[in-house]
C-alpha positions as CSV (number, residue, x, y, z in Angstrom):
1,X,-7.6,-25.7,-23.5
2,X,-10.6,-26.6,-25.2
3,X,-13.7,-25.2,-24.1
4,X,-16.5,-27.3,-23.1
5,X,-18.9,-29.0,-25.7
6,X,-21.5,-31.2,-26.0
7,X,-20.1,-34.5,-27.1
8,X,-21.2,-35.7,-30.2
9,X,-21.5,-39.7,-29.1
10,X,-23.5,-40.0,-25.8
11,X,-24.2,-43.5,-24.1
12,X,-26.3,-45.9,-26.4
13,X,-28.1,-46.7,-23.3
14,X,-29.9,-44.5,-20.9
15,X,-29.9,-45.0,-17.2
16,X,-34.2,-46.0,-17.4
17,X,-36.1,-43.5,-17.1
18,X,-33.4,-41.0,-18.0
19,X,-33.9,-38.5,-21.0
20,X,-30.6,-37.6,-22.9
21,X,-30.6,-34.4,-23.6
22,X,-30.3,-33.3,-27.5
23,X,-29.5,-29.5,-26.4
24,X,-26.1,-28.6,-26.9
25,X,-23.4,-25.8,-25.6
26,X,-21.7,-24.6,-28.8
27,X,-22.3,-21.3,-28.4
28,X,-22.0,-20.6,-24.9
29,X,-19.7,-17.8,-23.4
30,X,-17.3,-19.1,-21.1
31,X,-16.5,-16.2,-19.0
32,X,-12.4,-16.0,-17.9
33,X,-12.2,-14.6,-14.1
34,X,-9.5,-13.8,-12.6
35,X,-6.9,-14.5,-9.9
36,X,-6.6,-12.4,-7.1
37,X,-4.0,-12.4,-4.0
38,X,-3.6,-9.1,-2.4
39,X,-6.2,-9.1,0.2
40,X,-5.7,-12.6,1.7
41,X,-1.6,-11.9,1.7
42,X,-1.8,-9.4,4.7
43,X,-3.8,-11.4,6.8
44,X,-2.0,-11.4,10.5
45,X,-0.6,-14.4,11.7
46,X,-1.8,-17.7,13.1
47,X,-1.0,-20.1,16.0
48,X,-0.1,-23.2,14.7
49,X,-1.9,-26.0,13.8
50,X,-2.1,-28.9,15.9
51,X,-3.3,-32.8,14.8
52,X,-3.5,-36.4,16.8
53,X,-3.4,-39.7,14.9
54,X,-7.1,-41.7,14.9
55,X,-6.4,-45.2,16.0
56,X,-7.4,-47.3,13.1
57,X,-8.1,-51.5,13.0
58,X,-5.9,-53.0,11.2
59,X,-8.3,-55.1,8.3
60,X,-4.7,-58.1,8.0
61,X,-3.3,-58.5,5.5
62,X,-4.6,-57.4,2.6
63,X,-1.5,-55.6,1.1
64,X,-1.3,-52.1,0.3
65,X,-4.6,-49.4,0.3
66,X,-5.5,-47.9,-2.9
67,X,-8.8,-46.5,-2.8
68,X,-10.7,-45.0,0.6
69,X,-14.7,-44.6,0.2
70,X,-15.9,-42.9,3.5
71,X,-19.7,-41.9,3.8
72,X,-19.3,-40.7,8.3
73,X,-21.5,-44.0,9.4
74,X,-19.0,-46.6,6.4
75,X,-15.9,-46.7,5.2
76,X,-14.3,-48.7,2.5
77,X,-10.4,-49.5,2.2
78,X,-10.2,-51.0,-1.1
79,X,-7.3,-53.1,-1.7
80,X,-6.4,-55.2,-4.7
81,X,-8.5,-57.8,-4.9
82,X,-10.1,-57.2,-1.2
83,X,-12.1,-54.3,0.4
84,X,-12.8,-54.1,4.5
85,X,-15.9,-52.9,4.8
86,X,-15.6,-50.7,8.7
87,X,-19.2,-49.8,10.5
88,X,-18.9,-47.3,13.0
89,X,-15.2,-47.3,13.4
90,X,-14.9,-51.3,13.8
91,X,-14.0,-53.6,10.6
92,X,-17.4,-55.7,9.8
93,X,-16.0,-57.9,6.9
94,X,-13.5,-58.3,4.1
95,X,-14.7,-59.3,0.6
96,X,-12.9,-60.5,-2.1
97,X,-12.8,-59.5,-5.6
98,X,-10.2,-59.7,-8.7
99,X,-9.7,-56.4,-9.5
100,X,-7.4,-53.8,-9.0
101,X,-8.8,-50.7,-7.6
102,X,-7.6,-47.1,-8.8
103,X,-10.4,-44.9,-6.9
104,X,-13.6,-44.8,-5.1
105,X,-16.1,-42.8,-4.1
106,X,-19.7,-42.3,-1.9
107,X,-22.5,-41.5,-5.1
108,X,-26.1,-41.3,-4.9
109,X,-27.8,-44.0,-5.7
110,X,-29.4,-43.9,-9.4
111,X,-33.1,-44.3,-7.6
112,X,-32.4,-41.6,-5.5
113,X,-32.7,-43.4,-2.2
114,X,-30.0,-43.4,-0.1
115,X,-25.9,-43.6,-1.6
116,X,-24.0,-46.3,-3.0
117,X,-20.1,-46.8,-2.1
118,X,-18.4,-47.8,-5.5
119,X,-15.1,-48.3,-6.7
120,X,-13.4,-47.6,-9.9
121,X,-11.1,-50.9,-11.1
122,X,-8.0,-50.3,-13.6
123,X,-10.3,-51.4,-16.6
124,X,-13.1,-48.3,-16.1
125,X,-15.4,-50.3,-14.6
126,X,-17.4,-48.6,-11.9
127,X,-18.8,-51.4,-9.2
128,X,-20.9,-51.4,-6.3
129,X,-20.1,-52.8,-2.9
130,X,-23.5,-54.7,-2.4
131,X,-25.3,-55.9,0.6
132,X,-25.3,-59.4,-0.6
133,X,-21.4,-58.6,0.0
134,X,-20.3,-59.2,-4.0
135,X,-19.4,-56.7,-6.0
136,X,-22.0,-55.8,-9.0
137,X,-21.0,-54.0,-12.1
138,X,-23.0,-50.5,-12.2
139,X,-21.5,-48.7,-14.5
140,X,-25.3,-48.7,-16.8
141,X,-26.8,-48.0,-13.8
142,X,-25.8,-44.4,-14.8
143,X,-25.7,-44.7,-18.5
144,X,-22.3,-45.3,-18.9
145,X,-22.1,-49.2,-19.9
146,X,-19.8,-48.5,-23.0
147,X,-17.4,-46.2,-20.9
148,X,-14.1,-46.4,-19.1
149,X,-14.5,-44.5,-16.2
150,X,-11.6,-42.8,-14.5
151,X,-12.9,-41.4,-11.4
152,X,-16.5,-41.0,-9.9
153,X,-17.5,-37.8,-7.6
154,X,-21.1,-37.1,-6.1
155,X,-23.0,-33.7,-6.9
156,X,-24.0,-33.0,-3.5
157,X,-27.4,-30.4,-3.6
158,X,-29.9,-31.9,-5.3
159,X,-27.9,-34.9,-5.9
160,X,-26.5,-36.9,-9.0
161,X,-23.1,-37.6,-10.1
162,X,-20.2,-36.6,-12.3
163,X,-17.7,-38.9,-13.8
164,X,-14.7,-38.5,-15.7
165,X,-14.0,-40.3,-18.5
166,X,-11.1,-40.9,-21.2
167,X,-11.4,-36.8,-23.0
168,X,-14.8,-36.3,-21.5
169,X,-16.9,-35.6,-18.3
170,X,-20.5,-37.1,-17.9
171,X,-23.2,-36.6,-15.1
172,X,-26.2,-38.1,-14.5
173,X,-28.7,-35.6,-12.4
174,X,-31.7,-37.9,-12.0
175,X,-32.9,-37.0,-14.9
176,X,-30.5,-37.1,-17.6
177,X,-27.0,-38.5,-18.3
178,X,-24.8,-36.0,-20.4
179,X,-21.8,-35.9,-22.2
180,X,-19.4,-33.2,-22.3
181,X,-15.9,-33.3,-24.3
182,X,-13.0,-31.7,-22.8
183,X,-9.9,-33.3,-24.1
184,X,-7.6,-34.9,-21.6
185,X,-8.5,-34.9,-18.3
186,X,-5.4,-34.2,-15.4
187,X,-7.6,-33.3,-12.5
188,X,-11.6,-33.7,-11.6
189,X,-13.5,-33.0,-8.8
190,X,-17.0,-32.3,-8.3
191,X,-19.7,-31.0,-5.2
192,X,-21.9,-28.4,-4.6
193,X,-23.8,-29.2,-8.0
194,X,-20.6,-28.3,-9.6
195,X,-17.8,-30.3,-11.6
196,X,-14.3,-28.8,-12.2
197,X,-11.5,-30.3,-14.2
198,X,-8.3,-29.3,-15.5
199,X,-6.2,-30.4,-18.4
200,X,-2.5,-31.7,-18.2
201,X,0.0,-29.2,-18.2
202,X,-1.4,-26.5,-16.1
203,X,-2.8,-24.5,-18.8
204,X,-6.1,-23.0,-16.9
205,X,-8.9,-25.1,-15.6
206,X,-13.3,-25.1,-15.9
207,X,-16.0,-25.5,-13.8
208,X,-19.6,-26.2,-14.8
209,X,-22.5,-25.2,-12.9
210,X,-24.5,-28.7,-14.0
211,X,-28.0,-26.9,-13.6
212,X,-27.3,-24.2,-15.6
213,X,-24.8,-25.8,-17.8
214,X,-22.9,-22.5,-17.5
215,X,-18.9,-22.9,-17.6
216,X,-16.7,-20.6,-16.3
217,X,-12.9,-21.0,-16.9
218,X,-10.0,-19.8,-14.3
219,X,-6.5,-18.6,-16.0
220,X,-4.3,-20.3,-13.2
221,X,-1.3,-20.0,-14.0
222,X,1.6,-22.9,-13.3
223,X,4.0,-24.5,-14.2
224,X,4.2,-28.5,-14.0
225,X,1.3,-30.3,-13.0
226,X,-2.4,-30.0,-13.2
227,X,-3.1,-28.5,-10.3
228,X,-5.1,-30.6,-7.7
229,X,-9.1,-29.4,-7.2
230,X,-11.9,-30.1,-4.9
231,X,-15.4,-28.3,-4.4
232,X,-17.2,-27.5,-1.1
233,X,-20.6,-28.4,-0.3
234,X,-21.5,-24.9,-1.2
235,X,-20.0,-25.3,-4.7
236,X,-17.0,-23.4,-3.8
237,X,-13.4,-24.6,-6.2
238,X,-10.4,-24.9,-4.6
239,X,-7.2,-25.3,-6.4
240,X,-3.7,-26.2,-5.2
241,X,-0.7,-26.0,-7.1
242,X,2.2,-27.2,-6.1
243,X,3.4,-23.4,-5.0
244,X,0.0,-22.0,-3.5
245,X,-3.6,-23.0,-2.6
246,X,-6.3,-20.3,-4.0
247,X,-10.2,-20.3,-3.0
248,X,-13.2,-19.0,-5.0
249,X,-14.6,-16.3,-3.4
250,X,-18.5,-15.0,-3.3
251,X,-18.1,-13.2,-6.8
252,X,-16.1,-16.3,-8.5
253,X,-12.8,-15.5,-8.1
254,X,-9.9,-17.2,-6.7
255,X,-8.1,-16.0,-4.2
256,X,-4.9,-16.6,-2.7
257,X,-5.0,-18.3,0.4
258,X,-1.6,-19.9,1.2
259,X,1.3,-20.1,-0.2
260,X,3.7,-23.4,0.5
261,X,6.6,-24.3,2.2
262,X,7.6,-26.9,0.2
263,X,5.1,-28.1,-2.0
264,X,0.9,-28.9,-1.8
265,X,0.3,-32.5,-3.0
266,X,-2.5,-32.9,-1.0
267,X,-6.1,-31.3,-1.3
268,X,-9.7,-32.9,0.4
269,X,-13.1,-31.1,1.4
270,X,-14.2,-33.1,4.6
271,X,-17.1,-31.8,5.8
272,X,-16.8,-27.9,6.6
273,X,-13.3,-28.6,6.5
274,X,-10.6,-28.2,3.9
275,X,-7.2,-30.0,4.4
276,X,-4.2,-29.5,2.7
277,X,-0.6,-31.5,2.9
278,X,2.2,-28.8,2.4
279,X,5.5,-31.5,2.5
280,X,5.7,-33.0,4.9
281,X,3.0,-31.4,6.8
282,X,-0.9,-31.0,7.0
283,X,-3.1,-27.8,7.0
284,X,-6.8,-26.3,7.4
285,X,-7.9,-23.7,5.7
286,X,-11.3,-21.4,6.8
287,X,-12.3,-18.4,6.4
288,X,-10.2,-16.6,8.9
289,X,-7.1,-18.0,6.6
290,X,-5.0,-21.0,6.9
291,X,-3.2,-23.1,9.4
292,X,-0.6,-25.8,9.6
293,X,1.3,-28.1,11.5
294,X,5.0,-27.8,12.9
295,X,7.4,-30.8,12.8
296,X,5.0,-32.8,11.5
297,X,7.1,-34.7,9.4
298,X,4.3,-36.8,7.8
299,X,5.3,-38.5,4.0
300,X,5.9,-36.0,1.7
301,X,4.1,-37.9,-1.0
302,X,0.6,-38.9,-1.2
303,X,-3.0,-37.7,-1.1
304,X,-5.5,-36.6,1.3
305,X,-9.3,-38.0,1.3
306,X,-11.9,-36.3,2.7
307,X,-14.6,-37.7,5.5
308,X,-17.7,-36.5,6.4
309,X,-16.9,-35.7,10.2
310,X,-14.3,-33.5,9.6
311,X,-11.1,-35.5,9.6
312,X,-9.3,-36.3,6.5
313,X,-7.2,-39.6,5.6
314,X,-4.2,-39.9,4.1
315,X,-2.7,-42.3,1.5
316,X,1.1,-42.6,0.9
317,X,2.3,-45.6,-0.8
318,X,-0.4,-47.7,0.0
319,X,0.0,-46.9,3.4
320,X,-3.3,-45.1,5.1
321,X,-3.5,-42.8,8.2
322,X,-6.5,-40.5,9.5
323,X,-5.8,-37.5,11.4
324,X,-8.3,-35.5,13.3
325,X,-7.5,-31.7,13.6
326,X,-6.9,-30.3,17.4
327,X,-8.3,-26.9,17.8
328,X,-6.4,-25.2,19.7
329,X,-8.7,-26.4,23.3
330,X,-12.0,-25.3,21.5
331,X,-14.9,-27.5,22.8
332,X,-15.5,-29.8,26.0
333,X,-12.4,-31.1,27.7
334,X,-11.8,-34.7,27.8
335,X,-12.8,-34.4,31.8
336,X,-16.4,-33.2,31.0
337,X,-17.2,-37.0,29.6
338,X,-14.2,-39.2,31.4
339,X,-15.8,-40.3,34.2
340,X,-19.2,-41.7,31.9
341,X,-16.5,-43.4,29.7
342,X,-14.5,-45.6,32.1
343,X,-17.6,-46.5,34.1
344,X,-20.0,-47.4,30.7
345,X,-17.1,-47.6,28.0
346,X,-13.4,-48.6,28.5
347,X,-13.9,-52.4,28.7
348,X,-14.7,-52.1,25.0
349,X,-13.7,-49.0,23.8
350,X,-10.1,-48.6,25.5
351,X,-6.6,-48.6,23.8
352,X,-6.7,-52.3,24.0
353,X,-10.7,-53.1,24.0
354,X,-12.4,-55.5,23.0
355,X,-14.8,-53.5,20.8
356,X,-12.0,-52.8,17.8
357,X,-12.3,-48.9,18.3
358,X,-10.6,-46.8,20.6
359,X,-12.8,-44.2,22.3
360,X,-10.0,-43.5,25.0
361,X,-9.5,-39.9,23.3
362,X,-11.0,-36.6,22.9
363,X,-10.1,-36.6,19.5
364,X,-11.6,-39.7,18.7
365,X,-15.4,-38.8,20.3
366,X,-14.8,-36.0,17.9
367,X,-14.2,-38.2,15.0
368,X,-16.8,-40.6,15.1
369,X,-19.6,-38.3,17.2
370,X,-22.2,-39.0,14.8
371,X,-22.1,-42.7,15.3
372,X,-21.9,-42.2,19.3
373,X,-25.2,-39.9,19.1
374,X,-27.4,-42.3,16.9
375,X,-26.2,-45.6,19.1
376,X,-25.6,-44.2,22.6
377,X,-28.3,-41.6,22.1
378,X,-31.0,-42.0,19.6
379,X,-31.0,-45.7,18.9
380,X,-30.2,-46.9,22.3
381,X,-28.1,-50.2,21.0
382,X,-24.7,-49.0,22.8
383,X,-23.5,-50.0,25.6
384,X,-24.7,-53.7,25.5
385,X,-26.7,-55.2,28.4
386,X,-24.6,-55.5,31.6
387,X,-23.1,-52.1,31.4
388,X,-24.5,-49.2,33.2
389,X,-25.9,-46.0,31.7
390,X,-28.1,-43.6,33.1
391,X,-30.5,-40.9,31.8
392,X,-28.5,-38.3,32.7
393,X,-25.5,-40.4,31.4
394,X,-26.6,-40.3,28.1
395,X,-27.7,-36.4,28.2
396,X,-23.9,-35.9,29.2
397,X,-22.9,-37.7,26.3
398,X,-25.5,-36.1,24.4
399,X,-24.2,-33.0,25.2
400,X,-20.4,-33.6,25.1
401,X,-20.5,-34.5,21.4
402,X,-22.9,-31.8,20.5
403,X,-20.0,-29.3,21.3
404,X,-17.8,-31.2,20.2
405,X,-18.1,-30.0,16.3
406,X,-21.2,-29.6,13.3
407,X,-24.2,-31.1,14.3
408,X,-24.8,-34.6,12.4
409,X,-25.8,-34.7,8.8
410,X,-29.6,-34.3,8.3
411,X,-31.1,-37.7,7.0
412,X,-33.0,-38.7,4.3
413,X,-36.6,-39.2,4.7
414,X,-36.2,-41.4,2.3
415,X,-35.0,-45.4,3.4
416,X,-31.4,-45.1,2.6
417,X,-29.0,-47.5,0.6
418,X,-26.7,-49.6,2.5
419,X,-24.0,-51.4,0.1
């Protein structure tokens, strides 16, 4: 595979107020690490892993999903020609739009206030979901006007974002936008101020620490197709194959950390959370090794997308489900909150409600807790007038979703985007 250089052609037009960079890497080392599996093979056993279905309005019809954009508080189906646009769990409008959508993605915003949902149509073009509800072209927003883009990913850190591109990879810091040629791109997935990529055919993969420009390469071995990659938060590559999922350790290397059943076609950071699909079933993986389901019997084809509260989507044929992972009884019990739910909640927020989202579920308080603790808690705009909640109603809710997982994202000081 070709090692990374500096393309020679970088975008006519700056982002303004963005410096391209004249420095190049020819020159650079690209250090080989290597695999390693012994260690994580002899780890004992594990329960299995147990997951519930999150009930999901239904946007109509807009035909099949191809794209999913999900920042915790929005979330973006993207359809062809149509995207519902969900707030806090319930569907707040549909807009139109000719094109046909092949990914999507949550990026900072060029300004660096706040984050921009965007999707990625069949002709390159990268577009912003506005608030003005229209979709605006932004691809020079980030210096890539003359570009096809491919896929989008954000940096995550100190923010920025990378894009892949027809035999190249660019990413715009804040500072800069920067070109790097790769040859054909198979796989792409960037966080952690990190971007790793792979080349068709399986023949080894890169990553590229984007502050330090430093690349490191992996020889993975496999054979048949690219294998699939995501980054933590921390910077951390994972990579699947369709045989075995490895994880990059402390020192850099990947490690083996489960080997399939059938066959992984599904890979997604959400949160502090990494899912896999192995056939037709789904899997976590942590640091005490990895977990998955039993009987499942979810489609054995199709893609996982992370979300930022921990439970991960999956897209099969244009057909969409979100799961939410069960952990084995760790946490508050349904009973500690039940009682504050039917008397304040259920008229809306039952299996039938007349809210849109269904709240009737442990699972689900898990899945959108971060919403219930800024309306219920912070903001105070949940319930409505007319239903009851007292003080020590909302420290029990308070309290309940607190234990319920991580502790809500930190926000930016900053006044954040909205699209």
């Amino acid at each position: 595979m070709t090692l990374l250089r500096r393309a020679a052609s970088l975008a006519s037009r700056a982002l303004a107020g963005f410096a391209v960079p004249a420095l190049a890497l020819a020159g650079f080392a690209v250090p080989a690490l290597a695999l390693a599996g012994c260690a994580s093979q002899a780890a004992a056993p594990r329960p299995p892993l147990s997951v519930r279905p999150v009930a999901w309005p239904a946007p109509g019809e807009l035909g099949p999903v191809r794209a999913v954009a999900d920042d915790g508080d929005r979330v973006v189906l993207f359809h062809d020609g149509a995207a519902a646009v969900f707030v806090d769990g319930a569907l707040a409008r549909v807009e139109r739009a000719p094109h046909r959508w092949v990914s999507a993605a949550v990026l900072p915003a060029p300004d660096g206030y706040g984050t921009w949902i965007v999707g990625v149509d069949a002709e390159g073009r990268l577009l912003r979901l506005s608030s003005k509800g229209a979709f605006e072209l932004v691809s020079d927003r980030y210096g890539l006007e003359r570009a096809a883009v491919r896929a989008a990913a954000g940096l995550g850190l100190g923010g920025g974002a990378a894009f892949a591109l027809d035999g190249e990879i660019a990413v715009a810091d804040g500072e800069s936008v920067a070109r790097y040629a790769t040859g054909p791109l198979a796989a792409f997935a960037a966080g952690g101020g990190r971007v790793a990529f792979a080349a068709p055919g399986g023949d080894g993969l890169l990553a590229l620490d984007v502050a330090a420009k430093a690349p490191r390469s992996y020889p993975l071995a496999a054979d048949g197709p690219a294998p699939l990659l995501a980054m933590t938060g921390a910077g951390a590559l994972l990579a699947a194959t369709p045989a075995a999922l490895y994880a990059e350790d402390g020192a850099g290397v990947l490690r083996l950390r489960f080997r399939a059943s059938a066959a992984l076609h599904g890979l997604a950071v959400s949160g502090e959370r990494v899912w896999f699909a192995d056939g037709g079933e789904l899997g976590v993986l942590d640091e005490a090794g990895a977990r998955a389901t039993r009987g499942a019997r979810l489609p054995q084809a199709g893609r996982l997308i992370g979300s930022p509260g921990g439970d991960v989507w999956l897209l099969a044929s244009g057909a969409l489900r979100r799961y939410a992972a069960d952990d084995d009884g760790a946490g508050p019990a349904w009973d500690d909150i039940a009682a504050v739910f039917d008397r304040a909640c259920a008229r809306c927020h039952g299996p039938r409600g007349e809210g849109g989202v269904d709240l009737s579920t442990r699972a689900a308080w898990a899945s959108f807790r971060e919403a219930i603790a800024r309306r219920v808690v912070d903001e105070r705009t949940m319930p409505p007038p007319g239903h009851a909640l007292s003080e020590p109603d909302r420290a029990q809710i308070r309290d309940f979703v607190e234990r319920l997982g991580p502790p809500a994202r930190p926000t930016d000081a900053r006044r954040p985007a909205r699209p």
